[in-house]
C-alpha positions as CSV (number, residue, x, y, z in Angstrom):
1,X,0.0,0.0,0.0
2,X,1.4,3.6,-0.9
3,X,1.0,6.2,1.1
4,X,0.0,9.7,0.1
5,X,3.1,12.1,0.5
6,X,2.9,14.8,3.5
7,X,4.9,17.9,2.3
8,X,4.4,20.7,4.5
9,X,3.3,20.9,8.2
10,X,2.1,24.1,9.9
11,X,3.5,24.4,13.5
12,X,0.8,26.1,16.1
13,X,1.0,28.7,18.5
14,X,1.5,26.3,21.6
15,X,4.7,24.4,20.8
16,X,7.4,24.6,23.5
17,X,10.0,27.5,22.8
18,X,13.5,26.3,21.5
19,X,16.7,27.2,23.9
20,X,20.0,28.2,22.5
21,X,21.4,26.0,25.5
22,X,23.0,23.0,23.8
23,X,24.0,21.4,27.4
24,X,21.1,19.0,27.6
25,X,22.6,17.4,24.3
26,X,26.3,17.2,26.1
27,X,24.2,15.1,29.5
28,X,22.9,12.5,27.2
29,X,25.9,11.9,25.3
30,X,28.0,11.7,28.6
31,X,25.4,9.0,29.5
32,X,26.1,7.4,26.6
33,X,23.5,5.3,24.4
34,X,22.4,7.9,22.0
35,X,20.8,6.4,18.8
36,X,21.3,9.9,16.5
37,X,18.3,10.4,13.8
38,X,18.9,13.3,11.5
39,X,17.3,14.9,8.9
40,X,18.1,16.9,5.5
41,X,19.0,20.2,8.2
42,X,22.8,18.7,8.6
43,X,23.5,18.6,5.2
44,X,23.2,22.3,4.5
45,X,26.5,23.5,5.6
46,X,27.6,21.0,3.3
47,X,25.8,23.0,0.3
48,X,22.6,20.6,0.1
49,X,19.5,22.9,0.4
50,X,16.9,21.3,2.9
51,X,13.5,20.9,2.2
52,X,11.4,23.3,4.9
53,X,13.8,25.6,6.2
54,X,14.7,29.4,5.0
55,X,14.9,29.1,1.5
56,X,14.1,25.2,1.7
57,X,13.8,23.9,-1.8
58,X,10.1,23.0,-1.3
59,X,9.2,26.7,-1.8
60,X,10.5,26.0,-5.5
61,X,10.2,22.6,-6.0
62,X,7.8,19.8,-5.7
63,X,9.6,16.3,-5.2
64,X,9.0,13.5,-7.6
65,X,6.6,11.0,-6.3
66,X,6.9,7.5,-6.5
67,X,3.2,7.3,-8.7
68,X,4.3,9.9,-11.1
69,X,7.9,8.2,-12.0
70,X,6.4,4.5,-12.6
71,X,3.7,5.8,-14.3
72,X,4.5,8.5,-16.5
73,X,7.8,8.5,-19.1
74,X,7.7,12.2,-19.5
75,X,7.7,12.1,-15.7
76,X,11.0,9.8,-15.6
77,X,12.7,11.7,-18.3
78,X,12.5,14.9,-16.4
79,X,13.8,13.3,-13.2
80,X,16.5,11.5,-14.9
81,X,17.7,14.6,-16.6
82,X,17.4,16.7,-13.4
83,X,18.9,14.4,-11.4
84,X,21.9,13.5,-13.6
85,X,23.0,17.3,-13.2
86,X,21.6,17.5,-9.4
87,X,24.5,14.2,-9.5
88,X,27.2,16.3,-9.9
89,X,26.8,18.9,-6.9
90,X,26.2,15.7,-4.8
91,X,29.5,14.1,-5.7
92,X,31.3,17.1,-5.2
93,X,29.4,17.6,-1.5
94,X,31.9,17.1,1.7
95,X,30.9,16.3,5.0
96,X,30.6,19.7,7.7
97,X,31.4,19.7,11.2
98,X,27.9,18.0,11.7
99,X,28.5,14.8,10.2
100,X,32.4,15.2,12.0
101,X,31.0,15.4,15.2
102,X,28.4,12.6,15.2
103,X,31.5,10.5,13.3
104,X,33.4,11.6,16.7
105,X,30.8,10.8,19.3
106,X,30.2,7.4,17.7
107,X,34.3,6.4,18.0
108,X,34.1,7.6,21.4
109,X,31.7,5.1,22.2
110,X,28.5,7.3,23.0
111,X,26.1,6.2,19.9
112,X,24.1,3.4,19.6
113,X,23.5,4.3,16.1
114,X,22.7,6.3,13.7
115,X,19.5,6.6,11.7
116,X,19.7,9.4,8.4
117,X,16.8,10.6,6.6
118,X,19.3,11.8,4.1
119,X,20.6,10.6,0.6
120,X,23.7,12.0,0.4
121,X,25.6,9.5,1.8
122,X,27.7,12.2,3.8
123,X,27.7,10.2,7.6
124,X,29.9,7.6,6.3
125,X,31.8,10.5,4.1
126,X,32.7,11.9,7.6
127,X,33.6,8.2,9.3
128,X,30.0,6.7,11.0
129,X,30.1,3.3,10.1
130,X,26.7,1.0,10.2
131,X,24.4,4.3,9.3
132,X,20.8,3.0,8.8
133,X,20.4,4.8,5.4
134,X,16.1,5.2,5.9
135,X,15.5,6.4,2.7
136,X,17.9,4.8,0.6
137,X,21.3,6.1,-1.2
138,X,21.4,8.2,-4.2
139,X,24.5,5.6,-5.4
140,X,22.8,2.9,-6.1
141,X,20.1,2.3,-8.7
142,X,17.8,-0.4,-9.0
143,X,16.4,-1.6,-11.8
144,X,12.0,-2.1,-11.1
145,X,11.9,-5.3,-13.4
146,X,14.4,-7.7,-12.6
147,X,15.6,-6.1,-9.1
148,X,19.4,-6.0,-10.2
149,X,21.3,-3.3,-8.4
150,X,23.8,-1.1,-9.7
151,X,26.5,1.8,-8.9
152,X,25.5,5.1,-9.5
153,X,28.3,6.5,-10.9
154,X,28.2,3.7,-14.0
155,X,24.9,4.5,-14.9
156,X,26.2,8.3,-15.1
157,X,28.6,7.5,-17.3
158,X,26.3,5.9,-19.4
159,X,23.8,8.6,-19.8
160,X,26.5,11.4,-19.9
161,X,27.6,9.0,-23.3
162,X,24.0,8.8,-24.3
163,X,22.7,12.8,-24.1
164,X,26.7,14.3,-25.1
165,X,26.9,18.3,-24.6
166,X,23.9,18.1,-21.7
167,X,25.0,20.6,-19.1
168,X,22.4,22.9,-18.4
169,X,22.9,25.3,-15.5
170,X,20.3,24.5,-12.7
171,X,18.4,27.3,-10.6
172,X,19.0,25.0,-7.7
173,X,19.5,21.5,-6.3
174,X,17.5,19.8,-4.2
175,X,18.1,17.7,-0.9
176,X,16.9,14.6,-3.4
177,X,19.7,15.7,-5.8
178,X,17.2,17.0,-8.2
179,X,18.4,19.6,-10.1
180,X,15.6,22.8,-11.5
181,X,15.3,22.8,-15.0
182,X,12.7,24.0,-17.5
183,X,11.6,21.8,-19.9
184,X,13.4,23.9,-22.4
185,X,16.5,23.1,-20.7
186,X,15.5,19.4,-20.2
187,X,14.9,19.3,-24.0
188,X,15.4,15.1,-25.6
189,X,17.2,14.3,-22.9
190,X,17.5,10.4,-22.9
191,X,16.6,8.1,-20.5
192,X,18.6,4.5,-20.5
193,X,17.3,1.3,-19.6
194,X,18.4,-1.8,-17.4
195,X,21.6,-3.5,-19.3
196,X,20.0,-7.0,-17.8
197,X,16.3,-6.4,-18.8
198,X,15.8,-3.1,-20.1
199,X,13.0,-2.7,-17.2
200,X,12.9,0.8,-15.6
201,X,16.1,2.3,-13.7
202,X,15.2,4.1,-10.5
203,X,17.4,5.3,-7.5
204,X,17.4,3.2,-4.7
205,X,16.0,5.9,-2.7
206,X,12.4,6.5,-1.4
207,X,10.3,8.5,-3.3
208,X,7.5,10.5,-1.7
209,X,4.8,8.1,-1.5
210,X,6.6,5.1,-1.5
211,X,6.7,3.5,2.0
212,X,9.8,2.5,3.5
213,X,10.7,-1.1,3.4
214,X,9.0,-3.1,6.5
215,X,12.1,-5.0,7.4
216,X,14.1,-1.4,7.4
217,X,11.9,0.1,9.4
218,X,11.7,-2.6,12.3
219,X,15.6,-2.6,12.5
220,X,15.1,1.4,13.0
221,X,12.3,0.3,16.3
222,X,14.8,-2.1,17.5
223,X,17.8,0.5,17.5
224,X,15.3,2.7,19.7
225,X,14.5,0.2,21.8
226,X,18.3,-0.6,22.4
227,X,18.8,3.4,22.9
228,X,18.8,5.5,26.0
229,X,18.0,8.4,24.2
230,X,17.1,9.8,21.0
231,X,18.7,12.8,19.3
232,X,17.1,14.6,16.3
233,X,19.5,16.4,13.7
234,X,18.3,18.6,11.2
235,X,14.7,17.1,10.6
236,X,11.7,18.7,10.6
237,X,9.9,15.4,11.2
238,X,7.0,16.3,9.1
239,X,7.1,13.1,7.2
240,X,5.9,9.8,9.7
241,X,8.9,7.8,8.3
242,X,11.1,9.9,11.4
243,X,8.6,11.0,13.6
244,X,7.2,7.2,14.4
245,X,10.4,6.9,15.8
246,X,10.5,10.1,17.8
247,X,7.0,8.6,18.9
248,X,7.9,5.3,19.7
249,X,11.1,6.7,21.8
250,X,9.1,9.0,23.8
251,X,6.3,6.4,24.4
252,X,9.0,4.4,26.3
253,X,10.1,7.3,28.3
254,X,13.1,7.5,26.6
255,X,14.3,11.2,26.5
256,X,14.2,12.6,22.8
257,X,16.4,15.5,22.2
258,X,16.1,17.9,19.1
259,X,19.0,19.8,17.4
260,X,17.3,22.3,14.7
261,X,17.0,25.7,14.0
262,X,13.2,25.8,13.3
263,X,10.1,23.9,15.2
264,X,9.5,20.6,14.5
265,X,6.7,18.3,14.6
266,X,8.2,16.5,17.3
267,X,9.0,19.4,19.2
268,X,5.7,18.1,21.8
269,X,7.3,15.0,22.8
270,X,11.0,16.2,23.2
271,X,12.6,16.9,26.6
272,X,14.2,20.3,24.6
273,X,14.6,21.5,21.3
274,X,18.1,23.4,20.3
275,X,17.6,26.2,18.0
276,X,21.0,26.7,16.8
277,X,22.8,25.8,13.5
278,X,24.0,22.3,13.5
279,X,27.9,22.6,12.8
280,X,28.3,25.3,15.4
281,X,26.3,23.7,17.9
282,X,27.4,19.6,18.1
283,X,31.1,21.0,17.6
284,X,30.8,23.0,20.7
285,X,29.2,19.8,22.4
286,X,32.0,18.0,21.1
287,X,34.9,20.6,22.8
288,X,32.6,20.8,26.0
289,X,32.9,16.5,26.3
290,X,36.8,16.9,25.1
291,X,35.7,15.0,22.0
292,X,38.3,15.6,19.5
293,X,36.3,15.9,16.2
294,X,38.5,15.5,12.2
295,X,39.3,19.0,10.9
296,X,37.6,19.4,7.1
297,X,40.9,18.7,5.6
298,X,41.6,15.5,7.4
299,X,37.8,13.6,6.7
């Protein structure tokens, strides 16, 4: 069963304010068994756009849903020549001091784990190993006949041989590393099929609409079960496929702790919400706890 995509949420007037106080982050880490969940939020510093924020790409930008790719070629032409460019900027993306400092806390022993909502593939860029990739990975591609999987970066290589001379300049790139183009722009781009089948190539990431796999999800429940704590980075939690698990931690009394600059949908069931930018705020965490965290140069 597919699931109609939430996009926006609208937070109300009662929500708990946000403290600029990152200390109640630094007590649960020195308790240790953190399970980290984060969100599109702590890949901005890294030059990926989030979704909701200031200047989130969803004022601009409606995200491909998984009904519209499987049923409409037009619709999978325009995605694959958006994200083929959108490709790029992810590929050239480096992990910030965020992704650094959740690499460092987990070699220090005080994660349990990390859940990403995020695509980018830039947690285990910066060093977290075992990251439960929720949504998928934009480097892989799948293929929706036969179910062969495939890197990325050959499937790139094969439709920058098939559409020579395509390099539009996108407006913007998205947090799903779609890039905006007009149509104009778009123009014949061509799509390539599966080199087993010649079934239809998708992403191995979840679209909007498309539900997470059940077996992916039930690992995520058992990593909060196994947690002390939960700490949100960067997410909104507008979408269920996070927020169950901000639920689910806070059902069991399990403090949840939330690291983002805006309110949240979970911002109800958290024990505080951190309204500060991410980088700043988990590195100073970090040189509170004597965590040494990698310098840019050396991840």
């Amino acid at each position: 069963m597919r699931t109609r995509p939430t996009l926006t949420w609208t937070p109300g007037t009662d929500l708990p304010p946000g403290t600029t106080d990152p200390e109640p982050v630094a007590d649960a880490l020195r308790t240790g068994g953190v399970l980290v969940l984060s969100g599109a939020g702590i890949s901005t510093e890294s030059g990926i756009p989030d979704y909701r924020g200031e200047g989130g790409s969803l004022s601009r930008h409606t995200p491909m849903t998984y009904q519209d790719f499987t049923g409409s070629p037009e619709a999978r032409r325009r995605y694959w020549a958006r994200s083929h460019l959108g490709w790029r900027t992810f590929g050239r993306a480096r992990p910030n001091a965020g992704h650094r400092s959740v690499a460092a806390f987990a070699r220090h022993g005080l994660l349990t784990g990390v859940i990403t909502q995020n695509v980018d593939g830039l947690h285990q860029a910066a060093g977290s190993e075992d990251v439960v990739e929720l949504h998928g990975s934009l480097d892989r591609v799948v293929c929706l006949s036969c179910g062969v999987f495939s890197a990325r970066r050959d499937l790139a290589r094969r439709l920058a041989e098939a559409n020579p001379g395509f390099s539009p300049v996108a407006a913007g790139i998205n947090p799903d590393g779609d890039a905006d183009l007009t149509d104009a722009q778009i123009g014949d781009f061509r799509v390539l099929p599966c080199t087993v089948c010649g079934g239809i190539l998708k992403p191995d990431v979840v679209f909007f609409g498309e539900n997470v796999p059940p077996g992916r999800v039930e690992h995520c429940r058992e990593l909060v079960r196994a947690a002390s704590s939960l700490l949100v980075l960067g997410s909104s939690l507008t979408v269920m496929s996070g927020l169950r698990f901000v639920r689910q931690a806070a059902g069991a009394g399990k403090p949840v702790l939330i690291v983002n600059r805006d309110a949240t949908r979970g911002d109800r069931l958290a024990v505080a919400r951190i309204a500060l930018p991410l980088g700043p705020a988990l590195s100073r965490v970090a040189e509170g706890l004597g965590v040494w965290v990698e310098d840019a140069a050396t991840s």
